[in-house]
C-alpha positions in Angstrom: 2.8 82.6 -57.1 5.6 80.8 -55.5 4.4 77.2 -53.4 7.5 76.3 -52.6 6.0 76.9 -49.0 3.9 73.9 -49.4 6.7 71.5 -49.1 7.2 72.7 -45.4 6.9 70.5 -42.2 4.1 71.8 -40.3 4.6 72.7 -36.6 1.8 73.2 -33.8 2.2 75.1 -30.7 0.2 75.4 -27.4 0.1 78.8 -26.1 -1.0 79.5 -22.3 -3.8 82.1 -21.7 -1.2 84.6 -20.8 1.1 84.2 -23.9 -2.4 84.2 -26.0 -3.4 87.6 -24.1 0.3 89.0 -25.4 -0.3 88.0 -28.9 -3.6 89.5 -28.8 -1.9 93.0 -27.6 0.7 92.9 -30.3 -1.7 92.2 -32.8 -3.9 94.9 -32.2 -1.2 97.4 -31.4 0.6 96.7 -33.6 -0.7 94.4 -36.7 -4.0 95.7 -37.4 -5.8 92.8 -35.0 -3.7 90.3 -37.3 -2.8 86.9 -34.7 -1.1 85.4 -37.2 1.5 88.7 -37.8 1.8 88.6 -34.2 2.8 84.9 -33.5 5.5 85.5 -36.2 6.7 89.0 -34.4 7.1 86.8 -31.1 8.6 83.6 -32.7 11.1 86.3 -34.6 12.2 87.7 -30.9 12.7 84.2 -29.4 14.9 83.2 -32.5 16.9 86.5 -32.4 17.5 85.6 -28.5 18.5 82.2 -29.0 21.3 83.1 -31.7 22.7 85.5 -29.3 
């Protein structure tokens, strides 16, 4: 299995109750009730929209 992961910085985020109840949505929709799937959907999206 590859580590190389383990070398990365670590980043914390604070989500409000309303950004919490949309990755709640996603991740039952759409993720099999998987948050962490989610967050990365959602942090994919606002990437894509900043590079455009």
């Amino acid at each position: 299995m590859n580590q190389g992961f383990l070398d990365m910085e670590s980043v914390e985020l604070e989500f409000t109750s309303e950004e919490l109840e949309q990755i709640d949505e996603i991740a039952f929709s759409d993720h099999r009730e998987n948050r962490d799937a989610a967050i990365r959907e959602l942090l994919d999206q606002w990437v894509k929209t900043r590079d455009e």
